[in-house]
C-alpha positions in Angstrom: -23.2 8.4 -4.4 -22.0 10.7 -1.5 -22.0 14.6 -2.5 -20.4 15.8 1.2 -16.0 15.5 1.6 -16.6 13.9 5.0 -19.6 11.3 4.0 -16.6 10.6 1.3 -14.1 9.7 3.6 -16.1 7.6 6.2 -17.1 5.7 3.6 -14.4 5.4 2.4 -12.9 3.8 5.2 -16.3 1.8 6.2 -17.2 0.4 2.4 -15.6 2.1 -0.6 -16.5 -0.6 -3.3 -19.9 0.7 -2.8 -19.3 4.3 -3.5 -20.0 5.1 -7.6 -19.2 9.0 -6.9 -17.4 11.5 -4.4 -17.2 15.0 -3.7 -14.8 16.9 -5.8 -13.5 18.1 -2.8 -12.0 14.2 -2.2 -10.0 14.4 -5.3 -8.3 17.1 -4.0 -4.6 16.8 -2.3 -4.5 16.5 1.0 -2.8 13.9 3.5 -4.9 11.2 4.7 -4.6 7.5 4.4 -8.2 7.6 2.3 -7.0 9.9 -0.4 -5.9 6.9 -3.1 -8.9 5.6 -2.8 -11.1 8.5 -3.1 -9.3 9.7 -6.2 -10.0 6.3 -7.8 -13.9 7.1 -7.4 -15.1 9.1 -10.1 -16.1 13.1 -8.8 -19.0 15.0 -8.7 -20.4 18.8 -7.8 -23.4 17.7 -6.3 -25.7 18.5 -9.6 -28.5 17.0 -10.8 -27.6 16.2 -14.1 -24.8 14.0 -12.9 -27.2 11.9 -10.3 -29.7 11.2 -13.4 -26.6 10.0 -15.4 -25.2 8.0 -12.8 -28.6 6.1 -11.3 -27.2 5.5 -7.9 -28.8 3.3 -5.4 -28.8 6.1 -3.0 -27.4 9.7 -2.2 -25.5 10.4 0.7 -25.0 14.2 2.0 -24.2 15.8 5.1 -26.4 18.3 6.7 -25.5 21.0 5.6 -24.6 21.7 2.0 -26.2 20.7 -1.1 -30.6 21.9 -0.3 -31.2 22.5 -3.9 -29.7 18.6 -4.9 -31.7 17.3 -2.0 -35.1 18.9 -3.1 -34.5 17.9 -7.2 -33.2 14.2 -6.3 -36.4 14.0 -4.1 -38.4 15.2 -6.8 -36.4 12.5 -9.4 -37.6 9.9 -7.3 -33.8 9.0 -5.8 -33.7 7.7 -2.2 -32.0 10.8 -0.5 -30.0 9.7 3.1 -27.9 12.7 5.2 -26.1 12.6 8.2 -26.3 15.4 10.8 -23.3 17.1 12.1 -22.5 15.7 15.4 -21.6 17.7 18.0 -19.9 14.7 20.4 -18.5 11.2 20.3 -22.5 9.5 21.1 -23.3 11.5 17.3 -20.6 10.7 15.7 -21.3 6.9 16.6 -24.3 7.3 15.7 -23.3 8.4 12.4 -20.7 5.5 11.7 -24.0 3.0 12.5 -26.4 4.7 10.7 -24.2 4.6 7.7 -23.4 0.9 8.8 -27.0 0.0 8.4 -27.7 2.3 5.0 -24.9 -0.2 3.3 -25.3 -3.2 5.2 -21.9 -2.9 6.9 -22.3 -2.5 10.5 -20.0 -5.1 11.8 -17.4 -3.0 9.6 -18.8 0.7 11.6 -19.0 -1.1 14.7 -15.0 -2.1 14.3 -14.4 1.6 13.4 -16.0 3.2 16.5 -13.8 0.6 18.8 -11.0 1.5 16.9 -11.6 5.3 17.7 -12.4 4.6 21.0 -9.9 2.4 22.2 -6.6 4.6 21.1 -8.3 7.9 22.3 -8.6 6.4 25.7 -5.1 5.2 25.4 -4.2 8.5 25.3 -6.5 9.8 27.4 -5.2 7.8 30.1 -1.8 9.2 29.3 -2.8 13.6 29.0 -5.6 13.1 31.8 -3.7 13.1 34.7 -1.4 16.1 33.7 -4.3 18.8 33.9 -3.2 20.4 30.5 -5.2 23.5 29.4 -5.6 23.6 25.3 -7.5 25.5 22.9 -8.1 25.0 19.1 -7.5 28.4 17.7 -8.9 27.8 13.4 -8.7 30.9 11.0 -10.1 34.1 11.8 -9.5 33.5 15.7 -12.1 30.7 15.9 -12.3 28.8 18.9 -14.6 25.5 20.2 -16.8 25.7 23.1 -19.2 23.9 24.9 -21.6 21.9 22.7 -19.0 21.6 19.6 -16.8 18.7 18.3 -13.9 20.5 18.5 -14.2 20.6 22.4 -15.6 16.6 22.7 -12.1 16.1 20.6 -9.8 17.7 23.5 -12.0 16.3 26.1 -11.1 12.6 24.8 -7.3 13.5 24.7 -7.5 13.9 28.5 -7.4 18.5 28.0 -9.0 20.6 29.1 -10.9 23.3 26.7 -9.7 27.0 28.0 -12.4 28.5 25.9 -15.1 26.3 28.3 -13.8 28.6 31.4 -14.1 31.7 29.3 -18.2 30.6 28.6 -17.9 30.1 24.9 -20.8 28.4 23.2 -20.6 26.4 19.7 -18.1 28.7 18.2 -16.6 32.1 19.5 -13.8 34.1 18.2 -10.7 34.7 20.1 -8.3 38.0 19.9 -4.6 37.4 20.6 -4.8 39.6 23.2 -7.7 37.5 24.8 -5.4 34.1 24.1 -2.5 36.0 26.4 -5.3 36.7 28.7 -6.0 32.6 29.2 -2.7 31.4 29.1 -3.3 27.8 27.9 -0.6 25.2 28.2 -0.9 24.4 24.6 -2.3 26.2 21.3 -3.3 24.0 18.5 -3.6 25.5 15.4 -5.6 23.5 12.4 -3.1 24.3 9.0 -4.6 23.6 5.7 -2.8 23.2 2.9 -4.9 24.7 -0.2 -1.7 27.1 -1.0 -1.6 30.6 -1.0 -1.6 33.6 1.2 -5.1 34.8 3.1 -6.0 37.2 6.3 -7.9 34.6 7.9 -4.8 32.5 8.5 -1.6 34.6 8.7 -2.3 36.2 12.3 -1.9 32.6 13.5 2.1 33.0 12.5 1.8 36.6 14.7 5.2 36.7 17.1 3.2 37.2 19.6 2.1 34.1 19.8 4.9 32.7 20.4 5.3 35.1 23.6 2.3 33.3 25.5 3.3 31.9 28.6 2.0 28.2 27.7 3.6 25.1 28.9 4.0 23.5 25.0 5.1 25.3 21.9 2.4 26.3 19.6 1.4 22.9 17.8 0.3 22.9 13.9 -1.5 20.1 13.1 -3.4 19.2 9.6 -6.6 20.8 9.5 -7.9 17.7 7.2 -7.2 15.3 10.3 -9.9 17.2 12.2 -12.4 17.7 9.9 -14.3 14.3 9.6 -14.5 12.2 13.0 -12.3 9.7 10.7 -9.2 7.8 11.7 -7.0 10.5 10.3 -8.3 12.4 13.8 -5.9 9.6 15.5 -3.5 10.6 13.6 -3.8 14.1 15.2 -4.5 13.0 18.5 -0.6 11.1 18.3 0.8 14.7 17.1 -0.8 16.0 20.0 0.4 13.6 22.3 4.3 13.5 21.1 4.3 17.0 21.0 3.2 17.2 24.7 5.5 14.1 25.4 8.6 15.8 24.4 8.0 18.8 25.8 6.9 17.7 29.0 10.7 17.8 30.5 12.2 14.7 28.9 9.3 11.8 29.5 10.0 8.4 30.1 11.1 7.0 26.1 9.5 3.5 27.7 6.4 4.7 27.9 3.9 2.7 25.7 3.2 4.8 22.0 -0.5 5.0 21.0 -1.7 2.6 18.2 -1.0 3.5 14.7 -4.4 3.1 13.0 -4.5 4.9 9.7 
C-alpha cells in the first residue's frame, strides 16, 4: 500500500501488480505514461481505517507527509517502510534499490536507474559543451539551489544553475526584478495543470518576462514530469533539449535525438 503520489508512481513503474492501494492524488489527471495504471489501483487518503481494511503486506510513504498514519499503523502492528527525499541522483538511486529490495525487484530498479542514467548523459553530452545558464523558476518565485534536486536535475542536462552563482541554498525565492538581474540563457517554468486561476502562478505569465535578455524563450514544461525522479523527468529533459536545439540558430536536424523512454 503506498500513501505518498511519488512512492505511487515509482512503483508503479518498478512493480505495479504488487501495489493493493495508491494515493488519491494518482487518480488524479495528469500526463504521465503511469497514469492508466495508477487509476486501475484502488485509492486511498492515508487513514487508518482503510489500512485495517485492506491488510497490506507493507505501507509505503515518503518522508514527509502522513506522521499521524505512520504512528497508528505502527501501533496496528503494520510493517511501516518510507523513503527519504533525495536531494541528488546517488539518493534517488538509492531510493529506486531500496524499494527494489522491499519487493524483491532489484533487477527491475537496477534497469530503471540505467535507464535514467544513460539518456541524461546522452543529453548531457549534447547541453554540456554550450555553457547554458538555466534556472527553474516554480510558483511564488521559487528557485533550486545548492543541495536541492531541482539543481542535480539541471546539472545532469549539462546547465548550469544561475541561482548556484547568486548563493542560494535548498530553496530561495526569486523577484522578477532579481531574474533580469541574472540573465539566464533559459527560464524553465514547472506548469501544473489542476485548473483555475491563483497568485502563486500568474506572475510567471508577467510581460516582463519575456523582456529578459536570455538566449532561449521562456520554456513551460509539466510540473508532474519533475516531481518524482521517474521516467516522466526524461520526458522533460527531451523538452528541454528540443527547445534549446531549435533555438540554438538552426542545429544540425542529423544530430542523434535522445531515447524515448516513457
Amino acid at each position: 500500500m503506498s500513501v505518498n503520489q511519488c512512492v505511487d508512481q515509482m512503483l508503479g513503474y518498478l512493480a505495479p501488480e504488487q501495489l493493493s492501494s495508491v494515493s488519491w492524488l494518482s487518480h488524479q489527471s495528469n500526463d504521465l505514461a503511469v497514469t492508466p495504471v495508477l487509476k486501475n489501483i484502488p485509492a486511498n487518503h492515508g487513514e487508518i481505517e482503510e489500512v485495517i481494511a485492506l491488510q497490506p503486506d507493507m505501507i509505503i510513504g515518503g518522508q514527509y507527509g502522513a506522521p499521524g498514519l505512520k504512528a497508528l499503523a505502527t501501533k496496528f502492528g503494520f510493517i511501516w517502510h518510507e523513503l527519504p527525499l533525495p536531494l541528488d541522483f546517488p539518493a534517488l538511486h538509492r531510493n529506486w534499490n531500496q524499494l527494489g529490495e522491499w519487493l524483491q525487484a532489484e533487477d527491475q530498479a537496477q534497469q530503471m536507474i540505467r535507464v535514467l542514467e544513460e539518456e541524461l548523459q546522452s543529453i548531457r553530452q549534447e547541453l554540456g559543451p554550450m555553457g547554458i545558464r538555466a534556472v527553474v523558476v516554480n510558483a511564488n518565485g521559487w528557485v533550486a539551489g545548492a543541495n536541492n534536486f531541482q539543481d542535480a536535475y539541471l546539472s545532469a542536462m549539462g546547465l548550469h544553475n544561475v541561482a548556484i552563482d547568486a548563493g542560494v541554498q535548498g530553496w530561495g525565492q526569486v523577484s522578477l526584478e532579481q531574474l533580469i538581474y541574472w540573465q539566464p540563457d533559459l527560464i524553465i517554468i514547472p506548469e501544473s495543470h489542476y485548473g483555475g486561476e491563483a497568485r502563486a502562478t500568474q506572475w510567471m505569465n508577467h510581460p516582463v518576462l519575456k523582456k529578459v535578455p536570455g538566449q532561449y524563450p521562456v520554456l513551460k514544461v509539466d510540473a508532474a514530469w519533475l516531481s518524482c525522479g521517474t521516467p516522466a523527468m526524461l520526458r522533460a529533459a527531451r523538452a528541454i533539449w528540443q527547445h534549446i536545439r531549435e533555438h540554438a540558430g538552426g542545429g544540425n536536424s542529423e544530430k542523434r535525438e535522445p531515447g524515448n523512454v516513457t
